[in-house]
Biotite code that builds the C-alpha atoms (Angstrom):
import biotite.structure as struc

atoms = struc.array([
    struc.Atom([-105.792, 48.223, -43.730], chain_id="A", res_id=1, res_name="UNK", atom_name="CA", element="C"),
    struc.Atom([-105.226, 44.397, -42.634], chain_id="A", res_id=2, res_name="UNK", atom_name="CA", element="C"),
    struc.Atom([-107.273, 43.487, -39.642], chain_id="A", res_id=3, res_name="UNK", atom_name="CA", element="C"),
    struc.Atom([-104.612, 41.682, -38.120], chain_id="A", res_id=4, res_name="UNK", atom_name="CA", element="C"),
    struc.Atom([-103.615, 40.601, -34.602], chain_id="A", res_id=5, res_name="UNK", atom_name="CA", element="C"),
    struc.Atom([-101.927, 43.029, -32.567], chain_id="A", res_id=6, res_name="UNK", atom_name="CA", element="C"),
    struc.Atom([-98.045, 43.211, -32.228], chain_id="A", res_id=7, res_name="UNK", atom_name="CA", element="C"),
    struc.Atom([-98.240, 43.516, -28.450], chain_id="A", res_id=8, res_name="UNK", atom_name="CA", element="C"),
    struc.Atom([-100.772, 40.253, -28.186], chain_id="A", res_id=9, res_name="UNK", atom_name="CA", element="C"),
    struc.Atom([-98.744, 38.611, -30.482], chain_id="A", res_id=10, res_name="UNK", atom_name="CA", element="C"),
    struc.Atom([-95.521, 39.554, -27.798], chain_id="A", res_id=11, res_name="UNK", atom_name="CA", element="C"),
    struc.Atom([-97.691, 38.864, -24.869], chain_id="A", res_id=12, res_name="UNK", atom_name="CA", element="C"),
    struc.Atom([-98.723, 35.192, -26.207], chain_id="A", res_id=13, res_name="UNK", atom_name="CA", element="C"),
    struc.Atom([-94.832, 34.518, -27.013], chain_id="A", res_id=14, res_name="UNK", atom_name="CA", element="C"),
    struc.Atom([-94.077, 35.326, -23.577], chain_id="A", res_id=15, res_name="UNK", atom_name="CA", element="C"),
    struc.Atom([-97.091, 33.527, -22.147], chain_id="A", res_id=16, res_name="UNK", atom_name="CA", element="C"),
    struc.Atom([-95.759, 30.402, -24.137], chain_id="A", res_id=17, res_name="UNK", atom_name="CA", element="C"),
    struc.Atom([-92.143, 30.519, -23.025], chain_id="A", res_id=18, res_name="UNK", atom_name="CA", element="C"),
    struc.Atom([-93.088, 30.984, -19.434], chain_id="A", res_id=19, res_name="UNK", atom_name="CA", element="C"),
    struc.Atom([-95.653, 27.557, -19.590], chain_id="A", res_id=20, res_name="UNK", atom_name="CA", element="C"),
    struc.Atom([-92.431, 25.859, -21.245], chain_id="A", res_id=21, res_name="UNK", atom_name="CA", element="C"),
    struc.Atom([-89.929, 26.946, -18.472], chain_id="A", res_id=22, res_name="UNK", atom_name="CA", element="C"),
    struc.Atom([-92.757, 26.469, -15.395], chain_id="A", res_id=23, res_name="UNK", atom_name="CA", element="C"),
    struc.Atom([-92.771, 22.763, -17.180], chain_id="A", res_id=24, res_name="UNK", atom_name="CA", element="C"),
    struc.Atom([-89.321, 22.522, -17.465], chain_id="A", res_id=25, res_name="UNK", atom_name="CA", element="C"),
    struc.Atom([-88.676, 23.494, -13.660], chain_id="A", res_id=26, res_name="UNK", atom_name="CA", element="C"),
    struc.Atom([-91.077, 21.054, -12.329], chain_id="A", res_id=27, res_name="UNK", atom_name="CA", element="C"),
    struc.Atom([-89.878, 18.252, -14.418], chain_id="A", res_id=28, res_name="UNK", atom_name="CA", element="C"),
    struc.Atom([-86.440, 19.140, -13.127], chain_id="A", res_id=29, res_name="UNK", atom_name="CA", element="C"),
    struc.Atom([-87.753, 19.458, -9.559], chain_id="A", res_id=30, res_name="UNK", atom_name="CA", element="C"),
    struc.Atom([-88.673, 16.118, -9.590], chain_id="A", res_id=31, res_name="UNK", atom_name="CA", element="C"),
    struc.Atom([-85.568, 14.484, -10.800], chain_id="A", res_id=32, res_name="UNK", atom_name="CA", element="C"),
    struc.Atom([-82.065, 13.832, -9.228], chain_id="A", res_id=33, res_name="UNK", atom_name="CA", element="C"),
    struc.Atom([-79.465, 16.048, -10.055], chain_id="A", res_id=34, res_name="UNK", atom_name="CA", element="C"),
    struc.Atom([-76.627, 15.040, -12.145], chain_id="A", res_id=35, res_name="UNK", atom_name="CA", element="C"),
    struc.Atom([-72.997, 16.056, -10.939], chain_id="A", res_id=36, res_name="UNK", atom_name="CA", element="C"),
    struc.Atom([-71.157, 17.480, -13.373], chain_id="A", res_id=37, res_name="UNK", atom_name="CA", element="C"),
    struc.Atom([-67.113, 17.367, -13.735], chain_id="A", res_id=38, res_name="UNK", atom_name="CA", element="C"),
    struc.Atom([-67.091, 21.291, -13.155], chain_id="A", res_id=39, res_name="UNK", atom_name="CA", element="C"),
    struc.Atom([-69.900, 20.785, -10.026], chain_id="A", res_id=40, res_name="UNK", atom_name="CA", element="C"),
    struc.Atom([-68.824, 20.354, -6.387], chain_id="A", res_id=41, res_name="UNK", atom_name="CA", element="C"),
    struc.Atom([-70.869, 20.017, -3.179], chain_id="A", res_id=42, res_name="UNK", atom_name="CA", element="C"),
    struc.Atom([-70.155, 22.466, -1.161], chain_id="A", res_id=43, res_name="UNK", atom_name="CA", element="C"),
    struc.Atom([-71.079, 22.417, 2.530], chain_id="A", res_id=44, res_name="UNK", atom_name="CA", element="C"),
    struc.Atom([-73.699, 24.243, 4.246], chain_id="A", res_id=45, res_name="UNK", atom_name="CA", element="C"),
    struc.Atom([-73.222, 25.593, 7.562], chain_id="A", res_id=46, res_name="UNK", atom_name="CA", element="C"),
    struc.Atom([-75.413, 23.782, 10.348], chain_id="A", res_id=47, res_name="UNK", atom_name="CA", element="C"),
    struc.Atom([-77.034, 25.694, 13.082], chain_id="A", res_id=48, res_name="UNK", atom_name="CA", element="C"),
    struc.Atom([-75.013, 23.112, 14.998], chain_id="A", res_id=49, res_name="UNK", atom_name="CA", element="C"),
    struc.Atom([-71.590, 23.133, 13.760], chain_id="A", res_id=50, res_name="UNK", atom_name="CA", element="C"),
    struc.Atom([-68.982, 23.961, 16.387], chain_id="A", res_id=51, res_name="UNK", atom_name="CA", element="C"),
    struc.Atom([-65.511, 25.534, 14.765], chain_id="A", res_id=52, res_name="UNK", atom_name="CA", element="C"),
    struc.Atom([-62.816, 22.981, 14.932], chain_id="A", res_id=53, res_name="UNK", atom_name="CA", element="C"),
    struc.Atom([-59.437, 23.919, 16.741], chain_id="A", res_id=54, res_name="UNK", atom_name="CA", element="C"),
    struc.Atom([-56.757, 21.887, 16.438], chain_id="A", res_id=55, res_name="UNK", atom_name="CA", element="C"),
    struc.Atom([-56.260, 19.317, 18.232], chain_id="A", res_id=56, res_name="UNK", atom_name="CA", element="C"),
    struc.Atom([-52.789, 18.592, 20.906], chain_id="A", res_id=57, res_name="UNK", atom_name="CA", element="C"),
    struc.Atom([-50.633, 16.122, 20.324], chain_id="A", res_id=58, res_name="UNK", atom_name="CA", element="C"),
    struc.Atom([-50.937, 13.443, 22.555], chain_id="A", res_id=59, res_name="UNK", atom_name="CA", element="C"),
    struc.Atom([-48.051, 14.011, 25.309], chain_id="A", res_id=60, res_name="UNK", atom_name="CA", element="C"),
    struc.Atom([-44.783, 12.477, 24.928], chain_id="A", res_id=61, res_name="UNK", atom_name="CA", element="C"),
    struc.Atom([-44.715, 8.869, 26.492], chain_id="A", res_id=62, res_name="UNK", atom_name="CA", element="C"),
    struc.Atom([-42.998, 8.693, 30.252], chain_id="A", res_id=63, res_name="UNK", atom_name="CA", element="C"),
    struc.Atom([-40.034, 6.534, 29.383], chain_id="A", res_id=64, res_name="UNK", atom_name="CA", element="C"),
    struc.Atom([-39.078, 8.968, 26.582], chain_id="A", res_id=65, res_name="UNK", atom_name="CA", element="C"),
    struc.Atom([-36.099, 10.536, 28.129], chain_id="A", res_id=66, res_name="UNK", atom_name="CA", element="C"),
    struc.Atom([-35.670, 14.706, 27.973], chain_id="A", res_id=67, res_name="UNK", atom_name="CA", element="C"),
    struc.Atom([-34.262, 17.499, 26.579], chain_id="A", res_id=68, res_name="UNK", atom_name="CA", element="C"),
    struc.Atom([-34.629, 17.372, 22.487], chain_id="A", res_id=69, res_name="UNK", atom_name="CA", element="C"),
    struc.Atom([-34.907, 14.437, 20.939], chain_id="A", res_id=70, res_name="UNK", atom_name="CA", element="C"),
    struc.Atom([-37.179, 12.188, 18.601], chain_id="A", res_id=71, res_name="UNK", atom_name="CA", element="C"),
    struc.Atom([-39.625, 9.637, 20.284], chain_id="A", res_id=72, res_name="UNK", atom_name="CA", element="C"),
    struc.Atom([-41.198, 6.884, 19.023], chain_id="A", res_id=73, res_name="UNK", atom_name="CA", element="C"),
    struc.Atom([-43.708, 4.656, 20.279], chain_id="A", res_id=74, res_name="UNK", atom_name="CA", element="C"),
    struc.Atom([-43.780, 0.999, 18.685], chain_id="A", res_id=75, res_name="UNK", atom_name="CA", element="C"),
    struc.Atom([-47.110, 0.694, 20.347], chain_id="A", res_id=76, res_name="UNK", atom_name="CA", element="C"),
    struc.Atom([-49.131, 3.977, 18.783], chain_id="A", res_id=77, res_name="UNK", atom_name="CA", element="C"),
    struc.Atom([-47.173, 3.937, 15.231], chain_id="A", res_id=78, res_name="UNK", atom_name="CA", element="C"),
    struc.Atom([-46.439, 7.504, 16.508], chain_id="A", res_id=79, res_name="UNK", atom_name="CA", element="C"),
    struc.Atom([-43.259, 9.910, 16.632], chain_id="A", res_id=80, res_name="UNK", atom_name="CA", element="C"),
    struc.Atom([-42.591, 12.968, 18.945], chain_id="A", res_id=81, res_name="UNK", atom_name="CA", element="C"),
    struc.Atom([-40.171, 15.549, 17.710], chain_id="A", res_id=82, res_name="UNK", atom_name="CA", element="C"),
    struc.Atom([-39.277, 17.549, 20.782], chain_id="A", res_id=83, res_name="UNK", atom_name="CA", element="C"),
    struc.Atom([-36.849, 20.848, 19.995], chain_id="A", res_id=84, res_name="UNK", atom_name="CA", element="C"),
    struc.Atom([-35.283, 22.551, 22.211], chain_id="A", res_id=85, res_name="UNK", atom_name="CA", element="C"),
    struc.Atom([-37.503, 25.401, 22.650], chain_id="A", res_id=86, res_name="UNK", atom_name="CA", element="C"),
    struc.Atom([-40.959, 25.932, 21.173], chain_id="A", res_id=87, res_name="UNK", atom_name="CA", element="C"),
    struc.Atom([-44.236, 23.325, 20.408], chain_id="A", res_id=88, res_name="UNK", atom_name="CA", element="C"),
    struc.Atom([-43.643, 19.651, 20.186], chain_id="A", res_id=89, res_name="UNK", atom_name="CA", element="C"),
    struc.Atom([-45.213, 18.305, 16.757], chain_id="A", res_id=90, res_name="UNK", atom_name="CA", element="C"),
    struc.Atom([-46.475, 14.627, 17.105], chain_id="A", res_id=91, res_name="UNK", atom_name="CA", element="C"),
    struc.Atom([-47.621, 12.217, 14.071], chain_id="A", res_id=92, res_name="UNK", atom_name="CA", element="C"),
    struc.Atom([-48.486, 8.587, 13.299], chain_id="A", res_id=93, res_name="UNK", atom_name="CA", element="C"),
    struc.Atom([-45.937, 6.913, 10.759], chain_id="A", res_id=94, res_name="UNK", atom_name="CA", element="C"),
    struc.Atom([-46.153, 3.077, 9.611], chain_id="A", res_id=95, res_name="UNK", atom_name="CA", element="C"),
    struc.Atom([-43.527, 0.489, 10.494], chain_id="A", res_id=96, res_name="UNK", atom_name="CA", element="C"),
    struc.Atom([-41.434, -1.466, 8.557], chain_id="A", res_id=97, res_name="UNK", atom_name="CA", element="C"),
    struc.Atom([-41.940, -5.066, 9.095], chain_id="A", res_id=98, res_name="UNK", atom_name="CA", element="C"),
    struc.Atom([-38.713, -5.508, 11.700], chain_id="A", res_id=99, res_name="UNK", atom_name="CA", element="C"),
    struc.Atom([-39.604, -3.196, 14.302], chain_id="A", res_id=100, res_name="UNK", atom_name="CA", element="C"),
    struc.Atom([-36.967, -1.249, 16.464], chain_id="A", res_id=101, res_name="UNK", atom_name="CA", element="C"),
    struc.Atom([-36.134, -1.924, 19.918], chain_id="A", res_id=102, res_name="UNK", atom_name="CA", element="C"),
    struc.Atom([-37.098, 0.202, 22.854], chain_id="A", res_id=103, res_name="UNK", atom_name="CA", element="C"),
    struc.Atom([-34.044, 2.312, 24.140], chain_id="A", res_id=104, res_name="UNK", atom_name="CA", element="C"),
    struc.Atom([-32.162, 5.443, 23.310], chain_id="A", res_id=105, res_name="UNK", atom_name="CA", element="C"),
    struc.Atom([-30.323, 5.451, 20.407], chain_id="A", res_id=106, res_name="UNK", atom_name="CA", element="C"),
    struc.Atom([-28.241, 7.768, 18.270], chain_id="A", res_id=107, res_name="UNK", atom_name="CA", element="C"),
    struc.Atom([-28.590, 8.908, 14.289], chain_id="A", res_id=108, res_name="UNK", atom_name="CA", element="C"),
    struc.Atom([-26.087, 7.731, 12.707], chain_id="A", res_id=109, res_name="UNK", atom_name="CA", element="C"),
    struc.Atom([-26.418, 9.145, 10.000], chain_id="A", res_id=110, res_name="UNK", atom_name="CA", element="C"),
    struc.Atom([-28.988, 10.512, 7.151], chain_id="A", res_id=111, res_name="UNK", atom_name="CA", element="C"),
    struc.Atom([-29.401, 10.427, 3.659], chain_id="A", res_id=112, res_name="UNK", atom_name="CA", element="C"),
    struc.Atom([-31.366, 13.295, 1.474], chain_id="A", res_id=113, res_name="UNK", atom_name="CA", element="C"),
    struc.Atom([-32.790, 10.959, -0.897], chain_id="A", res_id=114, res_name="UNK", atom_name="CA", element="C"),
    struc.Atom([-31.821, 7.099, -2.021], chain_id="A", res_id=115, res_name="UNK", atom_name="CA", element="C"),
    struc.Atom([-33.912, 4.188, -2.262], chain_id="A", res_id=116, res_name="UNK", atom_name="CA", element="C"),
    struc.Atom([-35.849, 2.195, 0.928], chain_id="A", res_id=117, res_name="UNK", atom_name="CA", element="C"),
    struc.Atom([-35.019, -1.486, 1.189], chain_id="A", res_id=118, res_name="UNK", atom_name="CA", element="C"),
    struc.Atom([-38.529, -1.636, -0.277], chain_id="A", res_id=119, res_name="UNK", atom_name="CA", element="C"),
    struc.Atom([-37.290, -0.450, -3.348], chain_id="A", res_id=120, res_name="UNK", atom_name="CA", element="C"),
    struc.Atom([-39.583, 2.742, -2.885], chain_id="A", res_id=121, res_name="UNK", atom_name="CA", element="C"),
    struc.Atom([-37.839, 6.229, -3.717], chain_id="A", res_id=122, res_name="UNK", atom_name="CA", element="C"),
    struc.Atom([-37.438, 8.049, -0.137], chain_id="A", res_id=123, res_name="UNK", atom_name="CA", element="C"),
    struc.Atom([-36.153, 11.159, 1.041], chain_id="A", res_id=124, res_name="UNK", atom_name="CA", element="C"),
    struc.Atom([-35.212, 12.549, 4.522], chain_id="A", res_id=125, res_name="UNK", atom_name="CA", element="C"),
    struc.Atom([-33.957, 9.596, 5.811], chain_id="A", res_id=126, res_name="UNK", atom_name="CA", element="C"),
    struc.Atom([-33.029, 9.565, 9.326], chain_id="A", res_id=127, res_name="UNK", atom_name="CA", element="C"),
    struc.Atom([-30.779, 5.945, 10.751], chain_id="A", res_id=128, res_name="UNK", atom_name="CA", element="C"),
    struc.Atom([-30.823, 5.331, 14.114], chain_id="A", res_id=129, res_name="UNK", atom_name="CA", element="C"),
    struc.Atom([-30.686, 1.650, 14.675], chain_id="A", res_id=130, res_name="UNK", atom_name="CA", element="C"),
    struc.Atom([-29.215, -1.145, 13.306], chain_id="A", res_id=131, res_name="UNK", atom_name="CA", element="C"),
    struc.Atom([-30.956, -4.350, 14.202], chain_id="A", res_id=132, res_name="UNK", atom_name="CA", element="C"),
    struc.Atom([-32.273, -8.152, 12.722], chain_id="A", res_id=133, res_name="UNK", atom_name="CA", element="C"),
    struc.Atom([-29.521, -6.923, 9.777], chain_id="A", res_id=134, res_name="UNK", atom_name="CA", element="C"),
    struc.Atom([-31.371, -4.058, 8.534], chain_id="A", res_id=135, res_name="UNK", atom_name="CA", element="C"),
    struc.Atom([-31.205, -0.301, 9.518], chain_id="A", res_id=136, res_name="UNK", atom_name="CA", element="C"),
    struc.Atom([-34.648, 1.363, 11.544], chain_id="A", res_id=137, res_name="UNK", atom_name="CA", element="C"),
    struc.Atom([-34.977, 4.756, 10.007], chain_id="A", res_id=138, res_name="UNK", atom_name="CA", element="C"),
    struc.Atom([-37.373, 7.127, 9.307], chain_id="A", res_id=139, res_name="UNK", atom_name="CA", element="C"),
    struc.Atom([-38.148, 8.109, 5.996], chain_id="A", res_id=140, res_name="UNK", atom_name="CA", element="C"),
    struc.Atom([-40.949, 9.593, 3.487], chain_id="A", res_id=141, res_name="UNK", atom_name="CA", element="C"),
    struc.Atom([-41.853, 8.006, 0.071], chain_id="A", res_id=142, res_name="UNK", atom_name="CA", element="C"),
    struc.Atom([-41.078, 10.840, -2.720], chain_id="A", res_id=143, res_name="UNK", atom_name="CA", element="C"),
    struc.Atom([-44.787, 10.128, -3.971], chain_id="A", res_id=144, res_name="UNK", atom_name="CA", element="C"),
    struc.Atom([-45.677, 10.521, -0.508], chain_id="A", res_id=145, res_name="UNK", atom_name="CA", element="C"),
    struc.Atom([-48.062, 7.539, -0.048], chain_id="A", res_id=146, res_name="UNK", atom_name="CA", element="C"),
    struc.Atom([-47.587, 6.173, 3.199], chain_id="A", res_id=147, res_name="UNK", atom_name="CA", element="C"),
    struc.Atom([-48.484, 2.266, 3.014], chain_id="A", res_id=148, res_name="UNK", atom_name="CA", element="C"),
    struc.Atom([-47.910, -0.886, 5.123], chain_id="A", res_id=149, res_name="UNK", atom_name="CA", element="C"),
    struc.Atom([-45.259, -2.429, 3.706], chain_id="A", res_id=150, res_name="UNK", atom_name="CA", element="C"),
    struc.Atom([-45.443, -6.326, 1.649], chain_id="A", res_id=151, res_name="UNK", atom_name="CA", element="C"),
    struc.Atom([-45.109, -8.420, 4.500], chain_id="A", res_id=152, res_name="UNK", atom_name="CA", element="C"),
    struc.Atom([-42.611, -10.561, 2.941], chain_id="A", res_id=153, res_name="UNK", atom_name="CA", element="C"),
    struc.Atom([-40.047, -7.579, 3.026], chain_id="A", res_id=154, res_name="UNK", atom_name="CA", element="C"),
    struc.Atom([-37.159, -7.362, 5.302], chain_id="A", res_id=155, res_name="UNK", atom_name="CA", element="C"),
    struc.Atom([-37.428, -3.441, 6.210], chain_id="A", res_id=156, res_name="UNK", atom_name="CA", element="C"),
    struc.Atom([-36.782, -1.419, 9.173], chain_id="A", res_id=157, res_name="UNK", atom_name="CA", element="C"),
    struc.Atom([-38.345, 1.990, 7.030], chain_id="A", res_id=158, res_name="UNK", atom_name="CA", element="C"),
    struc.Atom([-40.147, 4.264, 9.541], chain_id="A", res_id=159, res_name="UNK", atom_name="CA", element="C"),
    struc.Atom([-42.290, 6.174, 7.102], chain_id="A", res_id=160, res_name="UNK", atom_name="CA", element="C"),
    struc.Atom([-44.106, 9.276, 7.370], chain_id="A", res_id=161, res_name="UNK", atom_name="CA", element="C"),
    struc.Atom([-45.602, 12.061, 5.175], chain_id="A", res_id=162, res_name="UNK", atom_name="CA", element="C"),
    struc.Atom([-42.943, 14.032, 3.415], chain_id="A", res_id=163, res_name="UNK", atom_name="CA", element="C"),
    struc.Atom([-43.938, 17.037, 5.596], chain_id="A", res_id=164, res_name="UNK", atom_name="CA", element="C"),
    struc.Atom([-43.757, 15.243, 8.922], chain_id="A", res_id=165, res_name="UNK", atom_name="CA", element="C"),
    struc.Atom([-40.152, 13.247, 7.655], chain_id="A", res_id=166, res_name="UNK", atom_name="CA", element="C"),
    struc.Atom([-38.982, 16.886, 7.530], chain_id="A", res_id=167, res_name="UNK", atom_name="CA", element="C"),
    struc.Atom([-39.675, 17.862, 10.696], chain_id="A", res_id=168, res_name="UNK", atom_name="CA", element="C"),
    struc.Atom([-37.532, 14.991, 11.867], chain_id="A", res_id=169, res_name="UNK", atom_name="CA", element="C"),
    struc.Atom([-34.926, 15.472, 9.537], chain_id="A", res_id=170, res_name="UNK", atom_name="CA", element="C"),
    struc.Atom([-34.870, 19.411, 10.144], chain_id="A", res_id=171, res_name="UNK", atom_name="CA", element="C"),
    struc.Atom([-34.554, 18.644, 14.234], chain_id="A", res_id=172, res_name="UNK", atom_name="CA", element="C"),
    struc.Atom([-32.073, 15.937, 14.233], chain_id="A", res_id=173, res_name="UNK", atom_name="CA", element="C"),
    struc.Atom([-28.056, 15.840, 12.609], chain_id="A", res_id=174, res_name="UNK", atom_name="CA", element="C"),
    struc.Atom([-25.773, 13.076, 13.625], chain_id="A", res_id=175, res_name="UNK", atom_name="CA", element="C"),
    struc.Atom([-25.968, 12.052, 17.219], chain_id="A", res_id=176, res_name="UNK", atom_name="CA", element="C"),
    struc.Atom([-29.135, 13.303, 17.851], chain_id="A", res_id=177, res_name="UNK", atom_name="CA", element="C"),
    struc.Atom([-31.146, 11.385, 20.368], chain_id="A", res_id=178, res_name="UNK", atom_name="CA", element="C"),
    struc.Atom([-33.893, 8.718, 19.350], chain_id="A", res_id=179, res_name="UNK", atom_name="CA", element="C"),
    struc.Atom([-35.829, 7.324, 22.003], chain_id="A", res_id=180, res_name="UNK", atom_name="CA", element="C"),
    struc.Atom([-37.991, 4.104, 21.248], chain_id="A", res_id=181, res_name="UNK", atom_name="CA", element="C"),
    struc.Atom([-40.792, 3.110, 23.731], chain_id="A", res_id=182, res_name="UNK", atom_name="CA", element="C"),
    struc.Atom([-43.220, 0.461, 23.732], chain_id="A", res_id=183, res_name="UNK", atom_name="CA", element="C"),
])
């Protein structure tokens, strides 16, 4: 018979050896900054602090911005009311066009599902309700729904909002509806 080693010290120093490795390994690892990874993604940790959020209220519709339902818009806070009938009033910021409208109740004229802005940008859900400096004031959404500041060397009346918040006009407003522009 061979006087050899041992099968279970020959397992035990394999498994000694691979443990030294990984204990190496981990350190080394512990001591470097982590790498992100396309499939990694922080995720947050709950504080001891954090509060739960509730949505916040829209600020109140301006004085000056008539009654009964109607859209609102205030030149000053790049903001629109829609006010229904019954039931909550949803409030939003939009970006101006570079002619602004003119405080004072107006009218829609009339809408158009989709078309193109005077920006050349696709739009949808627009609503007219002025006609001023030989452009029409509407509000619209961009089809791409990026909501920018217009070049300043256009001629535009566009309103424009994010598609969900252009719907909410268009869904609470047909031809005649009341649009009431304050400062």
């Amino acid at each position: 018979m061979s006087r050899g080693i041992p099968s279970w010290a020959t397992v035990t120093g394999l498994t000694g050896g691979a443990l030294a490795v990984v204990c190496v390994l981990a350190i080394q690892a512990n001591g470097s900054p982590e790498k992100p990874t396309a499939a990694a993604r922080p995720t947050p940790h709950p504080s001891a602090t954090a509060k739960p959020t509730t949505p916040q209220a829209p600020p109140p519709v301006p004085q000056g911005g008539d009654t009964g339902k109607r859209i609102v818009y205030s030149i000053g806070q790049n903001r629109v009311w829609v006010v229904p009938k019954t039931g909550p009033v949803a409030s939003f910021l939009v970006q101006p066009g570079t002619v602004p409208a003119k405080p004072g109740v107006y009218y829609v004229s009339k809408r158009k599902p989709t078309g193109v802005g005077t920006d050349g940008a696709t739009i949808e859900h627009a609503v007219y309700f002025e006609y001023t400096a030989e452009t029409w004031v509407a509000f619209s959404a961009p089809v791409d729904d990026k909501v920018v500041a217009p070049d300043p060397s256009l001629h535009t009346g566009a309103v424009r909002a994010h598609r969900a918040d252009a719907l909410k006009i268009w869904n609470n407003t047909v031809k005649g509806s009341t649009v009431v522009v304050v400062k």
